[in-house]
N, C-alpha and C positions, 0 to 999 in steps of 0.2 A: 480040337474043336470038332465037333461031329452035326453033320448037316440042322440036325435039330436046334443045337448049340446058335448054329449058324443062324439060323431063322428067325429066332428070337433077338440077338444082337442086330440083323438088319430090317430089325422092326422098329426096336427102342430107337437103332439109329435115326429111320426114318419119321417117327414121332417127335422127334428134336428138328430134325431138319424142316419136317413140314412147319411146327409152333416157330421157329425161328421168323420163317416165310410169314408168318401170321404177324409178326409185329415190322413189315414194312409199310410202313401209313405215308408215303412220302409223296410229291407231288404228281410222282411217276408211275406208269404199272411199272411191275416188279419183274415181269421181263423187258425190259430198257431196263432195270439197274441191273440185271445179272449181265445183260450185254457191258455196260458200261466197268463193271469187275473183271469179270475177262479179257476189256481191254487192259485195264492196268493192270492187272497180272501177268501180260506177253510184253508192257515194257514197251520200249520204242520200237520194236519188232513185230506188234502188232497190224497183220496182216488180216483182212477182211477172212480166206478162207481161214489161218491159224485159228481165229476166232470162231468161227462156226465150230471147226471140227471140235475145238476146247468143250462148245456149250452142247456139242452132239446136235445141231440145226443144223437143217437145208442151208442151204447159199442161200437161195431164194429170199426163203425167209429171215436169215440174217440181215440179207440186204434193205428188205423193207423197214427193218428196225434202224439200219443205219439213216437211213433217208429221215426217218421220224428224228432219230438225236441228233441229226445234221440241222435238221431244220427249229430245234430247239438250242442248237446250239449246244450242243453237248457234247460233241465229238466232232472230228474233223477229218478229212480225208485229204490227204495229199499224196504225191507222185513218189514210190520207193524210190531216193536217191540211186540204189542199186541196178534196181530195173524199173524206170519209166513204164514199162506197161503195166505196172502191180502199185497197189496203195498202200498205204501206211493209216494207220486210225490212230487220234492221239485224243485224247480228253482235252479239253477245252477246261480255261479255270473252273467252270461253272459249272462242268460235269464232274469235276476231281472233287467241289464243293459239295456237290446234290448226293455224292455217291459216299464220300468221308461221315457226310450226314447221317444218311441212311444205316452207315456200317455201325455209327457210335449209338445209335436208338437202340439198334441190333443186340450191339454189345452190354447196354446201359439195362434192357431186360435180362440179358443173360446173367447178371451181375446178381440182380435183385432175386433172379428165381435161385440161381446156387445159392445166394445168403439166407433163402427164406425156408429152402429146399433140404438142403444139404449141411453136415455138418462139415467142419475145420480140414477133420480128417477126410473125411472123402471129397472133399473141393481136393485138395490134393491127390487123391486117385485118379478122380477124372480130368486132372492137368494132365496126370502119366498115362494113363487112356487115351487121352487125344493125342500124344505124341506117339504112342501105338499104332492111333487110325492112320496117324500120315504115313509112317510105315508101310501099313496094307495098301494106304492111297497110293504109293511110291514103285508097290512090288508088281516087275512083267515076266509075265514068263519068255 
């Protein structure tokens, strides 16, 4: 791949990702679900900074989001068994509900635009394309 190559691929990508972002309609801005994703993504290990650094946000301002889905009840903060002086973020049913939600809208467009988009054969490319991107997503120097 040669930078120009490159260019183009993190264009298309990002026109996916941006339209993707266009079809959250959910009760929430959509920064609160990405916080809420990023927690269930670190698991019960989810730690306030882990999660910032995940979403590339200040502390700062992760923290005022937490305060916003604490107080919607969305997530929960309690005492790391480990070390007392650090917290733990967990989803709350109701945030695992709003977020499962969201993902399946998410998913339920993405369905309709490959079927309407794309034929048989390249819905099957771009399965093996996105097991590529996690790849790239995967690789450090």
């Amino acid at each position: 791949m040669d930078i120009d190559e490159a260019n183009l691929f993190r264009r298309n990508l990002m026109a996916l990702h941006r339209r993707l972002r266009e079809e959250h309609v959910g009760d929430i801005p959509l920064n609160e679900v990405l916080v809420l994703g990023a927690v269930d993504r670190h698991g019960a290990s989810a730690s306030p900074s882990a999660v910032a650094d995940g979403l590339r946000m200040a502390r700062s301002n992760l923290a005022a989001l937490l305060r916003r889905l604490e107080g919607k009840e969305l997530v929960e903060l309690t005492p790391d068994p480990a070390d007392g002086r650090r917290s733990v973020i967990r989803l709350t049913p109701g945030g695992r509900q709003l977020l499962e939600r969201d993902r399946v809208e998410r998913e339920l467009w993405l369905v309709k635009a490959a079927s309407a988009a794309l034929s048989p054969s390249e819905v099957k490319q771009l399965l093996a394309a996105g097991a590529m991107m996690q790849r790239l997503a995967d690789f450090r120097e």
